[in-house]
LOZA-91275 format. One record per residue (C-alpha): y, z, x; residue in three letters. Coordinates in steps of 0.05 Angstrom, whole numbers, plus 5000, padded with zeros to 4 digits. Layout:
YZXAla ...
This chain:
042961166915Unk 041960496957Unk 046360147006Unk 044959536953Unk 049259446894Unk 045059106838Unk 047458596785Unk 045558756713Unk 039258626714Unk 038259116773Unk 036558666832Unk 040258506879Unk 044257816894Unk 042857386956Unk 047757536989Unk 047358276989Unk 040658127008Unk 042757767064Unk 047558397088Unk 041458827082Unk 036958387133Unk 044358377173Unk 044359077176Unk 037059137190Unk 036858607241Unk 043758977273Unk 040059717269Unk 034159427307Unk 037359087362Unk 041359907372Unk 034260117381Unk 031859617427Unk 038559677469Unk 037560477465Unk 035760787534Unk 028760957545Unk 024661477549Unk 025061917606Unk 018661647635Unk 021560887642Unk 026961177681Unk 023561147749Unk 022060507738Unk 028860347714Unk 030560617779Unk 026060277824Unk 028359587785Unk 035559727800Unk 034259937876Unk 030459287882Unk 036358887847Unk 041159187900Unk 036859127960Unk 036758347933Unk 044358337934Unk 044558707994Unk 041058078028Unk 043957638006Unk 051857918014Unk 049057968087Unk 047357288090Unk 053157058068Unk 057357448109Unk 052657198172Unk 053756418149Unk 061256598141Unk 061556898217Unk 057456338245Unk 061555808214Unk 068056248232Unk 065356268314Unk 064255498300Unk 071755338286Unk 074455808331Unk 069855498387Unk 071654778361Unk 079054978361Unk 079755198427Unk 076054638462Unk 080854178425Unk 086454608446Unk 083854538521Unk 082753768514Unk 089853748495Unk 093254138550Unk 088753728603Unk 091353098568Unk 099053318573Unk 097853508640Unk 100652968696Unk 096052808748Unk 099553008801Unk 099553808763Unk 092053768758Unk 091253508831Unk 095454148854Unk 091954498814Unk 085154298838Unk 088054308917Unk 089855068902Unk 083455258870Unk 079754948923Unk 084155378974Unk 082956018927Unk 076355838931Unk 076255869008Unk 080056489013Unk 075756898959Unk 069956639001Unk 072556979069Unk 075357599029Unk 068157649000Unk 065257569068Unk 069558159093Unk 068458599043Unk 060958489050Unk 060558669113Unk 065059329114Unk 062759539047Unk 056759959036Unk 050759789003Unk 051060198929Unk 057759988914Unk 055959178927Unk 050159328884Unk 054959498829Unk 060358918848Unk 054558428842Unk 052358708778Unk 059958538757Unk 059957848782Unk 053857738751Unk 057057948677Unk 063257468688Unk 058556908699Unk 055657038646Unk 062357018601Unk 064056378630Unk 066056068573Unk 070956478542Unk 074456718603Unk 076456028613Unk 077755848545Unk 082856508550Unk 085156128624Unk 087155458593Unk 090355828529Unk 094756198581Unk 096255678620Unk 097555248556Unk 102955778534Unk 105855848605Unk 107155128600Unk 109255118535Unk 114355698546Unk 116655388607Unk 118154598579Unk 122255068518Unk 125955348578Unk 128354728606Unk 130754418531Unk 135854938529Unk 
């Protein structure tokens, strides 16, 4: 016997007709949803893989834009942090402070000049090779100088206040 229930004259009503094309329409859409055959699943596989790869990038991206833009306000931050300790600084600090760098200066000049000529060559190979890497980090090894001696002289006006 049929799914359909038929009035008395053995047809049936519209609206069991519409259940039927529901039912239909809802068994058909099973069997395109069902998985495939065995042979689509390589390329199943190969469509995922490219999918991921795809989201791969672009997570990478992201995460690239994220660091740049981190390294941007980190960089911005500290020279603002710098700006402000040489603007709270008095005049007279800053022109002891470039007096005494000028004398370290000096001194590191004649200590270099002494160890240069009582130190052998290999070992002022390597020393150079040193020098050469700090130079290269200029930048953040003062950033890290003014950010110490911002702290030391924030530490030290707390000191005073109490």
């Amino acid at each position: 016997m049929s799914d359909e229930s038929p009035n008395q004259l053995g047809t049936p009503t519209p609206e069991e007709l519409r259940e039927q094309v529901e039912r239909t329409h809802d068994g058909l859409a099973r069997t395109v949803g069902a998985p495939a055959p065995e042979g689509d699943l390589a390329a199943q596989a190969k469509e995922k893989a490219a999918v991921v790869r795809e989201q791969a990038a672009a997570a990478r991206e992201q995460a690239a834009e994220k660091a740049a833009a981190a390294s941007d306000q980190l960089r911005e931050k500290t020279e603002h942090a710098a700006q402000a300790v040489k603007d709270r600084t008095p005049e007279a600090v800053r022109e002891k402070t470039a007096q005494a760098a000028a004398q370290v200066r000096e001194k590191t000049e004649q200590a270099r000049r002494y160890a240069a000529d009582r130190t052998p060559d290999p070992l002022l190979e390597k020393a150079d090779r040193a020098a050469t890497a700090a130079r290269a980090n200029r930048a953040p090894l003062l950033a890290g100088g003014a950010l110490l001696v911002a702290f030391l002289l924030i530490r030290r006006s707390r000191g005073r206040n109490r």
